[in-house]
C-alpha positions as CSV (number, residue, x, y, z in Angstrom):
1,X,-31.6,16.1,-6.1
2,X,-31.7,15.0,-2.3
3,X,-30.2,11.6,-3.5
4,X,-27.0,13.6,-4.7
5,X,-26.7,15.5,-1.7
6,X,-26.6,12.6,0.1
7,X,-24.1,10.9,-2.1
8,X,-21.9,13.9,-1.7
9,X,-22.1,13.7,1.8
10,X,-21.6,10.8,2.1
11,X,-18.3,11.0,0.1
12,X,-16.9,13.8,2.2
13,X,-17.7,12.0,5.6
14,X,-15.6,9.3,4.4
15,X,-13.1,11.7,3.0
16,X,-12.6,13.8,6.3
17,X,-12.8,9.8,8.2
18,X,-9.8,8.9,6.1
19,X,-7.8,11.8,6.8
20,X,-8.6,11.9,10.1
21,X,-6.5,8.8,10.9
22,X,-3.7,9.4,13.3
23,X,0.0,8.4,11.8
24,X,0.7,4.8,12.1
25,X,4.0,3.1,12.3
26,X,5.3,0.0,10.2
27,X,8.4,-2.2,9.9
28,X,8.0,-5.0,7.0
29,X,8.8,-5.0,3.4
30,X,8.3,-3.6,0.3
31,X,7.9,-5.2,-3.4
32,X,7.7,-3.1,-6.9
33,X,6.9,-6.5,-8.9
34,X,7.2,-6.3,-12.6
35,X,6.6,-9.5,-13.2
36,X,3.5,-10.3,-15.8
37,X,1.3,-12.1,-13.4
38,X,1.8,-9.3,-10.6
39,X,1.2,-6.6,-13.2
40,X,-2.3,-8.6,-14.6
41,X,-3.4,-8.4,-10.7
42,X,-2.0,-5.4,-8.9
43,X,-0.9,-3.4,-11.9
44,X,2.5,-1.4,-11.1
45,X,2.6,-0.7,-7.9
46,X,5.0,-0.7,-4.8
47,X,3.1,-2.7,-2.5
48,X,3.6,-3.2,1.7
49,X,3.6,-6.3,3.6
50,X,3.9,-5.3,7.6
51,X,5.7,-7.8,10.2
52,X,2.8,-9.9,11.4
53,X,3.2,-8.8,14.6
54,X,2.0,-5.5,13.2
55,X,-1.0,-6.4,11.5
56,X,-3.3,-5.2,14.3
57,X,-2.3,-1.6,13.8
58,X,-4.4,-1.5,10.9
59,X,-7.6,-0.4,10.6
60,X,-9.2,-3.1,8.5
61,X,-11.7,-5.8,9.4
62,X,-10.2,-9.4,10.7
63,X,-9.2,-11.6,7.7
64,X,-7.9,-14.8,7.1
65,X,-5.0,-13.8,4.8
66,X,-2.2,-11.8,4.9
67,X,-2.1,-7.9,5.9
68,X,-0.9,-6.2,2.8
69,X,-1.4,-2.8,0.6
70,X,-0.2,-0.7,-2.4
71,X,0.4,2.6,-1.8
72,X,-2.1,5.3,-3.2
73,X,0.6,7.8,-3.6
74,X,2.8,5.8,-6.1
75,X,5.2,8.3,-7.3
76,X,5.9,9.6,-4.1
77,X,6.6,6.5,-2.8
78,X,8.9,4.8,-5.0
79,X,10.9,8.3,-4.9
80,X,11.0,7.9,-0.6
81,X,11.4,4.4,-0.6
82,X,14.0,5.0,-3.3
83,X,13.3,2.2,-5.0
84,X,15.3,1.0,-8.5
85,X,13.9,1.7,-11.9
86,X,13.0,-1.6,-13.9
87,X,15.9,-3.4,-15.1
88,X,15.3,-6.3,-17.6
89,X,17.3,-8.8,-16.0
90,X,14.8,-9.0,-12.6
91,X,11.3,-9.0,-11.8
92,X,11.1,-6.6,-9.4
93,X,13.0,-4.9,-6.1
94,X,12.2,-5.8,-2.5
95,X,13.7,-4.3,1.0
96,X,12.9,-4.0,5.0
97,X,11.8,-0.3,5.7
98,X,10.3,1.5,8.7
99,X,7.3,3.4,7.2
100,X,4.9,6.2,8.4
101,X,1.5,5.7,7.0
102,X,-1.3,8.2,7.4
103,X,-4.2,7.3,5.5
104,X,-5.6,3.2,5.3
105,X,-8.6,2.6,2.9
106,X,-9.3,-1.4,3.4
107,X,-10.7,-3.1,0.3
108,X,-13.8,-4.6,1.5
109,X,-15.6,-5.3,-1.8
110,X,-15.8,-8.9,-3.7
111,X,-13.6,-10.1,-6.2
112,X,-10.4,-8.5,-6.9
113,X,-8.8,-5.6,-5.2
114,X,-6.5,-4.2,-2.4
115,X,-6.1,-2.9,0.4
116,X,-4.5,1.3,0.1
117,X,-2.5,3.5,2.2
118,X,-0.6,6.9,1.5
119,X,3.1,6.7,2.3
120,X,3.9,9.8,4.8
121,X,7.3,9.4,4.8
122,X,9.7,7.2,5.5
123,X,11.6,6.2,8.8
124,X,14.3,3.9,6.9
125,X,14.6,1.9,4.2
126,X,17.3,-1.1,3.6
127,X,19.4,-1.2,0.7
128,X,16.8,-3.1,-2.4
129,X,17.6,-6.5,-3.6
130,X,16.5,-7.8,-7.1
131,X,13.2,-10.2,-7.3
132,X,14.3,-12.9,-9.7
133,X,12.0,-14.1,-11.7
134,X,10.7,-17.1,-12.1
């Protein structure tokens, strides 16, 4: 019993710790891959990848490769980041935006995984080009 009070406890510690994050603001670009290797790995997703310069403003431990995440609010992403529906003849859409994030959950298990954040809202977004495929 005290074991699953403490595991509950735990979880809403690190609940109210995640929303508790202040707003943070992003410029880079974002990528709905539908590819079948990007599907195997991240699954379908619309994924993030800040400016370098920006990779400090999140709140993950130092790593050696690149800063990037999926957003945890899917839906309500690809509808503010108004991104294309799948189209057979590409393997994806990418564009710049300027996005408000309020919510960063670093993926700091082994193995396979990412990095999450919920999408806020959007500051602007560029017009999406096509990810050919290869």
């Amino acid at each position: 019993m005290k074991l699953a009070a403490t595991v509950l406890l735990t979880a809403a510690c690190l609940s109210a710790q995640a929303q508790a994050q202040p707003p943070i603001v992003l410029d880079g670009q974002y990528s709905a891959r539908t590819d079948e290797m990007s599907l195997e790995i991240i699954g379908n997703r619309v994924c993030f990848a800040p400016d370098k310069a920006q990779w400090g403003r999140l709140p993950r431990p130092a790593a050696p490769h690149d800063a990037w995440f999926c957003f945890s609010n899917d839906g309500e992403a690809r509808r503010l980041l108004r991104v294309p529906a799948r189209q057979a003849d590409n393997c994806g859409w990418q564009a710049r935006a300027r996005i408000v994030i309020d919510t960063y959950q670093p993926y700091v298990e082994q193995g396979d995984g990412n990095d999450m954040a919920r999408l806020a809202s959007v500051v602007k977004v560029a017009q999406p080009n096509a990810i050919a495929c290869e």
